[in-house]
N, C-alpha and C positions, 0 to 999 in steps of 0.2 A: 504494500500500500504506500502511495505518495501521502505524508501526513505535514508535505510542507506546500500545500495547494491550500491558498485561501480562500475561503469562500466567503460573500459579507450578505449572508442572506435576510432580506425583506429590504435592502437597499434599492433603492429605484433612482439613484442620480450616478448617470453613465459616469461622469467626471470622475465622481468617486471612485466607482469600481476598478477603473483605469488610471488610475493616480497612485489607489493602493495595493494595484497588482494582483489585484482581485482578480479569481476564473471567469472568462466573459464567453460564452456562447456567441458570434461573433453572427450579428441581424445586418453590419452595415450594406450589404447587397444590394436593402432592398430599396437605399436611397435612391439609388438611377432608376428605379421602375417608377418610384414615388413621383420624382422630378422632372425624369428624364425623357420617358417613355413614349411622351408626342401626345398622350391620352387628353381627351378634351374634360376629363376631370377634373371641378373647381373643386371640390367639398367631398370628402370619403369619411364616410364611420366606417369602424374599424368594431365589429361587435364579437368580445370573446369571453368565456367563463373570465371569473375572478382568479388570479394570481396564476396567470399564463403568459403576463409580460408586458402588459398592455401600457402603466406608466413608467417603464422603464423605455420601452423602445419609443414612447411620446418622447422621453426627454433625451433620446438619442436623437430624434429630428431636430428638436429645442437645441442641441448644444450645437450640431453640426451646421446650421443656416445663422444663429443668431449672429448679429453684426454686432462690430465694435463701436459703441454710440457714439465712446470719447475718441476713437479715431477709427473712423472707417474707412475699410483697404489695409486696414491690417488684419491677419488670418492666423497670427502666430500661435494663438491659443488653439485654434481648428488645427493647426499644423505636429502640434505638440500633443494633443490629444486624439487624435486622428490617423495622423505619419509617420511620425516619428515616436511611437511607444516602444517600439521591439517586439509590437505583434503580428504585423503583419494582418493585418484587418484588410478584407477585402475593399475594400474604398479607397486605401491605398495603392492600391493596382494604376498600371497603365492606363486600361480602360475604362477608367474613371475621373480622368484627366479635366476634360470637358465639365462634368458635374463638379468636381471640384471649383474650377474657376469660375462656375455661373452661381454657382447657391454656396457654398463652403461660406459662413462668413459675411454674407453678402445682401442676407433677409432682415430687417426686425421683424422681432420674434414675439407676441402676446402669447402665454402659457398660463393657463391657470387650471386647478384640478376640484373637483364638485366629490369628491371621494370621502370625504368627512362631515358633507353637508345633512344635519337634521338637526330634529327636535322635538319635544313633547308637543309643540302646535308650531303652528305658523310661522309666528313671531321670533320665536327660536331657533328655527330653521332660516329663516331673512337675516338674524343676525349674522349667524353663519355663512352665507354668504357677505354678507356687506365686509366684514371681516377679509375675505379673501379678495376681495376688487380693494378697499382699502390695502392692500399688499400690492398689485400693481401701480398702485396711484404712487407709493412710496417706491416702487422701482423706478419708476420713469419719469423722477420726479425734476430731473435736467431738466425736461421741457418747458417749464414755467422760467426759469433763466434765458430763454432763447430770443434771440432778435427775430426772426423766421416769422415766431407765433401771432397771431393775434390777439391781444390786449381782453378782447373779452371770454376767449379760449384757455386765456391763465387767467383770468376773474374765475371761470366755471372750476377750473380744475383746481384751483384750491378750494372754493367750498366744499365741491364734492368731496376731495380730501380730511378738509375738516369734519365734513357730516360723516361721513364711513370711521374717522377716528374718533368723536366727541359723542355720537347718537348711536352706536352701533350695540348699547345698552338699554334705550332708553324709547324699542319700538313699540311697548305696551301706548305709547300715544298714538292717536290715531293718524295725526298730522305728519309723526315724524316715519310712521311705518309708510304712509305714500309716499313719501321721499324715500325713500330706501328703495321702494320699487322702482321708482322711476330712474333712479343712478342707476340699477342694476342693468335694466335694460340698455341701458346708453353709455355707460363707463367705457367698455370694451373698444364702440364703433368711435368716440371720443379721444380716446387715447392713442386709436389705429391710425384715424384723420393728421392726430399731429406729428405720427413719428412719419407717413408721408409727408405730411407738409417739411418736415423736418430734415427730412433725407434723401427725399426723388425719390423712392423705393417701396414696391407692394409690400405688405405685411402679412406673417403666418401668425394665423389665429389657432388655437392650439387646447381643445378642452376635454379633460379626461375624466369617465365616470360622468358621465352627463345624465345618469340615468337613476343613479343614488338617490337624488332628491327627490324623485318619484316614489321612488320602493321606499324610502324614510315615510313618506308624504301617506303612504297607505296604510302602516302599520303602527305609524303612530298614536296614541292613545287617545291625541283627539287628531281623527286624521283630515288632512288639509291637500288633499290629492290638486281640485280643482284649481286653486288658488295655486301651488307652486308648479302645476302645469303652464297656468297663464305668464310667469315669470321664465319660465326656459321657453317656451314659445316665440314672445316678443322680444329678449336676448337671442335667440338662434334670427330670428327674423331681421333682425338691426343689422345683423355682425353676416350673416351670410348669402347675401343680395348681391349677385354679381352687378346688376343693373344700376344699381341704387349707390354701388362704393366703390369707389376706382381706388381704393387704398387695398385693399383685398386681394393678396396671392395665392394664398391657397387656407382652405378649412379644415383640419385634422380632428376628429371626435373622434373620441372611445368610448365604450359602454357595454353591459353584459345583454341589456335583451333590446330587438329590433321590434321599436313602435314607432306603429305609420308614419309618415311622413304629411299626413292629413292634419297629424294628429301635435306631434312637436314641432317639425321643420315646416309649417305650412307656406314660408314666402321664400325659403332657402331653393336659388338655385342648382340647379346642376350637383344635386347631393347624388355620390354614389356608394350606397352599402356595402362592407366588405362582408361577408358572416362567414362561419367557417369553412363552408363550400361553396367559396366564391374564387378564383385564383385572380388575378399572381401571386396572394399574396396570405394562401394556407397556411405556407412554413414560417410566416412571420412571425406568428405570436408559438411560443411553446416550443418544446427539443424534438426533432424529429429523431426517426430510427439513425439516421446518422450520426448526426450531432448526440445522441445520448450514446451510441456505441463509443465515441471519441472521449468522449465525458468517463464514461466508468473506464475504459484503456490509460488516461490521464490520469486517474487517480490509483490504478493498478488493482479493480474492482472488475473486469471482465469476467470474471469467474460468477458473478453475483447478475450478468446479464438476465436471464433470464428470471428469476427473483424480483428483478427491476421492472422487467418486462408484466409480469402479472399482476403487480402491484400499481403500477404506475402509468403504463401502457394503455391501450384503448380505443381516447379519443380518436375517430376519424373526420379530418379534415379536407372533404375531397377524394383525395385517391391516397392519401396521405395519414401515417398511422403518426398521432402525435403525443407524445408525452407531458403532465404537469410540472413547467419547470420548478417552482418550487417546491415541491414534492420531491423530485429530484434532488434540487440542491442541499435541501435539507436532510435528507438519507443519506449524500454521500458525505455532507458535513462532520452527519452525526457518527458514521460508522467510520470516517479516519481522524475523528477529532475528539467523539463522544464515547457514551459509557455502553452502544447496544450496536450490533450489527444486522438486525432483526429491521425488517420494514415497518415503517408506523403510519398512520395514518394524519400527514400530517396537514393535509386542504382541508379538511374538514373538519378543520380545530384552529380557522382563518376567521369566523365568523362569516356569515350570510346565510344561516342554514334558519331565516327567520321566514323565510318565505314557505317551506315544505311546513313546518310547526303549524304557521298560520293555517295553512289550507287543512292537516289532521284536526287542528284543534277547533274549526271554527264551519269548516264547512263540509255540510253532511253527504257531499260528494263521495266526501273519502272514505264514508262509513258506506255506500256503498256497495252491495256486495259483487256487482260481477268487477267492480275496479277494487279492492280488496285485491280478488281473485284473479285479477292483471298485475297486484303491486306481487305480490306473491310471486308471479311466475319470475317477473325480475331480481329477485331473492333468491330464486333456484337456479339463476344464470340462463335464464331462458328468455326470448325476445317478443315484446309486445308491439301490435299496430294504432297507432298513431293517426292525428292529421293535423298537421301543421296548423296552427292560429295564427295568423296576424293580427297584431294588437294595434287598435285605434286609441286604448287608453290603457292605460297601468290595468291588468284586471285586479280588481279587490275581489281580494283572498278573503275580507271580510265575511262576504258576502258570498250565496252558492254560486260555484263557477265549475263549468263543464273538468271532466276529464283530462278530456285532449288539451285544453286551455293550460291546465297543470300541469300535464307531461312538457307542454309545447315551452312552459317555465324553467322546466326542468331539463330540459336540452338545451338551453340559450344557458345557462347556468349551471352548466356542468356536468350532472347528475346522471343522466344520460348521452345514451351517442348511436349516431345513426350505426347500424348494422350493418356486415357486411354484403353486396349486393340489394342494398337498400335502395328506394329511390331517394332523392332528397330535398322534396315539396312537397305537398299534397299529401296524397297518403305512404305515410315511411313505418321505417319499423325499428325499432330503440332496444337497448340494451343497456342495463349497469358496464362501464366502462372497464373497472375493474376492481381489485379488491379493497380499495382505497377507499373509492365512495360506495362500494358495498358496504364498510363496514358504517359509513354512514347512515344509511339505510336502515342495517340493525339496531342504530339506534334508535330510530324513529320509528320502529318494529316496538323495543321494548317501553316506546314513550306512549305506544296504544294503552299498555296496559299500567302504564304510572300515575301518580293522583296530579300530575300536571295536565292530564286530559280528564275532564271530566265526564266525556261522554261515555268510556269504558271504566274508567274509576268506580263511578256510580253504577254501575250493573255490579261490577265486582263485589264492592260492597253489599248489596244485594241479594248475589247467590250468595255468600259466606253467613248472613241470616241466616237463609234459607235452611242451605245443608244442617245449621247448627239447632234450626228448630224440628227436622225432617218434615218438611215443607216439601214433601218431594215431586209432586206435580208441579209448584210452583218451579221449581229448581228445574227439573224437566223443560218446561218451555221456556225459561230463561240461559240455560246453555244451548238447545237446539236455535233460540234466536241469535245468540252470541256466532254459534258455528257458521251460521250461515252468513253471516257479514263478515268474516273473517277467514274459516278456513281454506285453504284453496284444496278442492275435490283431487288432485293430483296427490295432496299430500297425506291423504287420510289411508291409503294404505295399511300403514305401522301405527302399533297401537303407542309407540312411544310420541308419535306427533300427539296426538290425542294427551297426553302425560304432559308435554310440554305446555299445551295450552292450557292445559289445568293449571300446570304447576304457576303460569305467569300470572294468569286472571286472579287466584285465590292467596298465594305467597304476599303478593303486595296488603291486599286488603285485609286480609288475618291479621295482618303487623298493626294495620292500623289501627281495628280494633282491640287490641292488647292479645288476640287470642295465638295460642301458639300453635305455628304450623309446622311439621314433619313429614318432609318427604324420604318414601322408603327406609323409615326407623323399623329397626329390628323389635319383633311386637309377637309371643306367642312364638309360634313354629315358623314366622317369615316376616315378612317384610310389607304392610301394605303400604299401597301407593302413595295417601295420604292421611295424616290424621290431624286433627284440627282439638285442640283445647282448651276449656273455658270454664277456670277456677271459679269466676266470677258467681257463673251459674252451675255449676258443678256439672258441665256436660263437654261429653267425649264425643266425636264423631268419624269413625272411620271408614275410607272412601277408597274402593277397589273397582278398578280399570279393567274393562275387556274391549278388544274389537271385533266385529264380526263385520258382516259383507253389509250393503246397503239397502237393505230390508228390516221390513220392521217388526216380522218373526225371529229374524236373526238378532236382532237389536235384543228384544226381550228375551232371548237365550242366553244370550251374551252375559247382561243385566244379572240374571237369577245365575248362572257360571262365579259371575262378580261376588254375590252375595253368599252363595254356598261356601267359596274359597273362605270369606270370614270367618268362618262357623267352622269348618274343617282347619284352618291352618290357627285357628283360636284367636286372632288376631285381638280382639277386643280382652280376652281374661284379663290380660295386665291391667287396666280400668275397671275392671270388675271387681277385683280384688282389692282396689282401691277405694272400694265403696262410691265411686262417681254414680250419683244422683240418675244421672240419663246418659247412655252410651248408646249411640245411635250405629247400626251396620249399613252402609249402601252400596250397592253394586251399580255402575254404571254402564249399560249397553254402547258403543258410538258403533254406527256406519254410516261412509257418506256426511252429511252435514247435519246430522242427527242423532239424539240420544235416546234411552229409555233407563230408568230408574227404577230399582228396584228395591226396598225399604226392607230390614228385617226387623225395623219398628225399636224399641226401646230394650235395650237387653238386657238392663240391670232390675226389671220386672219379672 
């Protein structure tokens, strides 16, 4: 192993990673496609999962075009971080000559990032942004010294300045929160105006995660979707109007999910989407099979390929099998610098897993049983069909939203990935990518049955009543409704699936109750499945498993099989002996998505 490779991960400023000799995955290629290419593209989104590289490779465009304010025509900093490293970065090529002397150095540069933008409401969220335009206004703040400008140009630009510093506290007023909007929308096309007027030269505007303040805007507790739509709206509309701004050289957005162009860009011209199967520019964001091959070989990790590969692997972008760079970087960090050599799962302990929670926890889509019965199959490694949504607005997760609408979430955001020999519009067919975000999955498997979701909490609760009062009818059609919204038919085979979903729904709920649960304690001549008990009210309840086929003679065979084993294998004496009040015996039949209960009633009578 190379354990003298640096790595500086969750860094996103090129400069840095290249200054302190940081491992770089080497994107500059894609600058001549970007600039060079002849394409009549003003405006490209760039839409990728989170933490696939999206503001790192923005502020590789950022470092590589910005110009020198205080002296322009000079490049030496492009020259030094670009050429002259000792990496050999493809930009530095021959045939790159040309891009270098037209854009190297030679653009101002507007860069601002929306990746941190929220709040409990509205007001909170605006500050957050004012906050960030107040940051441009303090970089570009030469402008107000210039003889160039016009006099009422640096009148606006310092108040604005001063309001985004002095009021960016203080939008609980209603006066000063209109002012805040109306800066927001106009700082950007303000600031663009003067570094043309400033320096003859188009300006790259440059906005990443533009799509945060939406997904903040829905889930917030009081959610304000409408209102900070209307603010990225008439900001995208100001700033990316060919027609309307001759200061304007090109428009660079990022963002995790693609909504319409109806909907946010509605006066943006010439916007063109990049998503993941869109080329040239697939291999942009993320380690392809090359580049991760070169990666584990660099670090003396080839041996671990394939380990990498099923963990980390997947994504298809195109024709193209793409890997999680941070996911990546952070396994081989860990395993030449750290204390495990074992894969972890580490994108899905990045935060954003607020969106899948939302939709379990709130909308009854997901209780659903034939989608259940779809989440399942992706749990088994098996592939569901799908149809793309495009979204006119952020869908709230709040509120009940289709299926497909949530898969179609969950493919722009990582969770999922087109399939091999998939089509990839319309109707596709999706796959957990690999074990990484599988094991995210399981967690939100085992959040069905945790007291953070109410809606299986509260059943749970319920049966463990039940079983504890032998309520057995009751309990009966409260596990057959359970099975049905849940189990997936493929998996009811083994009576041990059957065991599992016992053990989730009931485990939790016991604890809550105070009552003590036992799985497989040694009891008598064996071992039942489960026993449940309750000092409180001096009652015992032990609960024996059978499966039989999916019939409901078999069911009841099963059941009474369940219940005889008690009684023969003595399971309950130890509570007997104990003088327990009520010691209840139950055998339980399942097949199929169905149960039958069988009671041998009170045994300590």
């Amino acid at each position: 192993m190379n354990k003298d490779i640096l790595f500086l991960t969750g860094i996103e400023d090129f400069s840095t990673i290249i200054e302190k000799n940081s491992y770089y995955v080497d994107k500059t290629s894609y600058l001549k496609e970007l600039f060079m290419s002849g394409s009549e593209v003003l405006n490209a989104l760039f839409i990728r999962p989170r933490r696939f590289g999206k503001t790192l490779n923005l502020d590789l465009i950022r470092q590589f075009c910005r110009l020198n304010y205080q002296n322009p025509g000079d490049k030496s900093y492009q020259q030094k971080l670009f050429i002259d490293n000792g990496r050999n970065l493809a930009v530095a090529g021959d045939e790159y000559k040309e891009l270098r002397e037209k854009i190297m150095g030679e653009l101002p540069v507007i860069s601002i990032s929306f990746k941190t933008v929220e709040g409990a409401c509205f007001q909170q969220a605006v500050s957050q942004l004012v906050y960030k335009v107040g940051l441009l206004y303090d970089e570009f703040l030469f402008l107000i010294e210039s003889s160039k400008q016009d006099l009422d140009d640096i009148e606006k630009y310092k108040k604005n300045k001063s309001f985004c510093k002095d009021k960016q506290d203080e939008l609980d007023n209603p006066q000063n929160l209109n002012r805040a909007i109306s800066i927001l929308g106009t700082a950007i096309p303000q600031i663009a105006s003067m570094l043309y007027k400033e320096y003859g030269r188009k300006v790259i505007v440059i906005i990443d995660e533009y799509d945060v303040p939406l997904q903040k805007a829905v889930i917030a507790k009081e959610p304000y979707y409408d209102d900070m739509l209307s603010i990225i709206r008439t900001l995208s509309g100001n700033i990316f109007k060919k027609d309307n701004e001759p200061w304007l050289y090109k428009g660079i957005v990022s963002g995790c999910l693609r909504i319409a162009h109806q909907s946010v860009f509605t006066d943006a011209n010439n916007f063109t989407t990049y998503g993941m199967n869109r080329e040239p520019y697939t291999g942009f964001f993320g380690f392809t099979e090359e580049e991760t091959q070169k990666l584990l070989a660099d670090c003396g990790l080839s041996e671990k390929e394939n380990e990498v590969k099923e963990w980390y692997d997947g994504y298809r972008f195109d024709d193209k099998h793409i890997y999680c760079p941070w996911s990546l970087i952070s396994y081989c960090d860990e395993v030449l610098h750290g204390s495990t050599d074992k894969p972890q799962p580490f994108w899905v302990n990045t935060s954003g897993n607020d969106l899948i929670t939302m939709f379990t926890d709130n909308s009854m889509e997901a209780h659903n049983a034939e989608n259940i019965d779809k989440l399942q199959k992706l749990l088994d490694g098996e592939t569901i069909d799908i149809s793309i949504k495009e979204f006119t607005t952020y869908p709230d997760l709040r509120n009940r939203v289709s299926f497909d609408v949530f898969m179609t979430l969950m493919l722009h955001t990582g969770y999922v990935t087109f399939a091999e020999g998939s089509e990839l519009t319309g109707k596709v067919t999706v796959k957990i990518p690999n074990q990484e975000v599988l094991a995210c999955f399981n967690e939100k498997r085992e959040y069905l049955y945790g007291e953070d979701n109410p809606y299986w909490y509260n059943q749970a609760l319920k049966l463990v009543d039940l079983l504890m009062e032998n309520k057995t009818e009751e309990a009966q059609a409260l596990i057959s409704s359970m099975l049905k919204e849940f189990l997936s038919i493929r998996n009811s085979g083994d009576e041990l699936y059957y065991h599992g979903f016992m053990v989730g729904v009931i485990g939790i709920a016991s604890a809550a109750k105070g009552i003590s649960f036992h799985e497989e304690i040694e009891s008598g001549d064996g071992f039942p499945d489960i026993v449940l008990k309750n000092n409180a009210t001096d009652t015992v309840t032990v609960i024996e498993f059978k499966k039989g086929r999916n019939e409901r003679l078999e069911r009841i065979r099963c059941a009474e099989d369940a219940a005889k084993q008690i009684i023969d294998k003595r399971y309950a004496e130890p509570y007997l002996a104990e003088k327990y009040t009520n010691v209840y015996g139950i055998g339980i039949g399942f097949g199929g998505k169905d149960c039958y209960i069988q009671s041998l009633g009170n045994l300590s009578h």
